[in-house]
C-alpha positions in Angstrom: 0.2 -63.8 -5.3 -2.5 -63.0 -8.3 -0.3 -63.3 -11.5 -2.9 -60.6 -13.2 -2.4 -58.0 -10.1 1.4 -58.2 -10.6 1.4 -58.0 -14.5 -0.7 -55.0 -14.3 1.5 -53.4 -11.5 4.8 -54.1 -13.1 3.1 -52.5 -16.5 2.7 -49.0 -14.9 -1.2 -50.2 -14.8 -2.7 -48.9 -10.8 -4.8 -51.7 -10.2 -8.3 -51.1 -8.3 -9.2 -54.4 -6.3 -11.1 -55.4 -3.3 -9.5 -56.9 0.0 -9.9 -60.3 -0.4 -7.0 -62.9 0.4 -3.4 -61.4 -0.4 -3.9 -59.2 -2.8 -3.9 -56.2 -0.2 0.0 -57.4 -0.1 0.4 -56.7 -3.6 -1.2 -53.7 -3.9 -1.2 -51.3 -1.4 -3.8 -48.3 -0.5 -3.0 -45.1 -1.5 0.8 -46.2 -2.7 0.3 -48.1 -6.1 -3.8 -48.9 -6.3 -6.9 -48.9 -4.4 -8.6 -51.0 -2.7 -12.0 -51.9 -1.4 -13.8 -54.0 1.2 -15.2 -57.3 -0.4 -18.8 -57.3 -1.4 -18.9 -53.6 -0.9 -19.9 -52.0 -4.4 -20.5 -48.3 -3.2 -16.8 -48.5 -2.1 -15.7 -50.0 -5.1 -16.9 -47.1 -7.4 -16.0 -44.7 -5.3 -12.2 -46.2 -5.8 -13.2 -46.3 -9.6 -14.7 -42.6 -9.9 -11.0 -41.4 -7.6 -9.3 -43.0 -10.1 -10.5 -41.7 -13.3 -10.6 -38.5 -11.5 -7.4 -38.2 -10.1 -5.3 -38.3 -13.3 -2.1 -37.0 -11.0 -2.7 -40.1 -8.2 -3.0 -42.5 -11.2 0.8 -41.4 -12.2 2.4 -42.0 -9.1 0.6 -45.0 -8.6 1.7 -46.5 -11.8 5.8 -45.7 -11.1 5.1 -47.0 -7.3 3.5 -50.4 -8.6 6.3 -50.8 -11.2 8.7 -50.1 -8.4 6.9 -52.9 -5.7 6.6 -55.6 -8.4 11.0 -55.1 -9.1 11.4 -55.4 -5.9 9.2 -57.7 -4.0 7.9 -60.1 -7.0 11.3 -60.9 -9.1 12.2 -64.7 -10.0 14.9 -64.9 -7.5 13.0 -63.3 -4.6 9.9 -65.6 -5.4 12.6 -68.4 -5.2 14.2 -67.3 -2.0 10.5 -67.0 -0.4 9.7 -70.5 -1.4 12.8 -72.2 -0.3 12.5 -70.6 2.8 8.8 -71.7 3.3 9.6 -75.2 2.6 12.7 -75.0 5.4 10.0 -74.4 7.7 7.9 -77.0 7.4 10.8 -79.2 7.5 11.7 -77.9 10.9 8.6 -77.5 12.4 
């Protein structure tokens, strides 16, 4: 989880990142950002020049990050995940 990704989301900010590692977990294509294949710059400001255009999208985007962040990302969630992780490797 990128700390920065879900500041920004839980903000209202839409966030415009590329698919690298699990960041397409946190934010998700056309539901609360946009994102872009790594190392792929045309795509990138394409995503850039959508946003900035797409004042409407942006809106949505910003309650529908909010909304993701309060529900997947809160302390006690986080917690539950971990414990759970750690339960595994003791079993397996």
């Amino acid at each position: 989880m990128n700390l920065i990704i879900s500041q920004s989301l839980a903000s209202g900010v839409p966030v415009i990142t590329t698919k690298h590692s699990g960041l397409p977990e946190q934010v998700i294509e056309g539901y609360n950002g946009w994102l872009a294949p790594e190392n792929d710059y045309n795509v990138l400001a394409e995503k850039i020049l959508l946003a900035i255009k797409n004042r409407k999208q942006w809106k949505e985007f910003s309650i529908n990050g909010r909304q993701h962040v309060l529900a997947n990302y809160n302390s006690k969630i986080l917690i539950e995940k971990q414990i759970n992780y750690y339960r595994e490797l003791i079993n397996n």
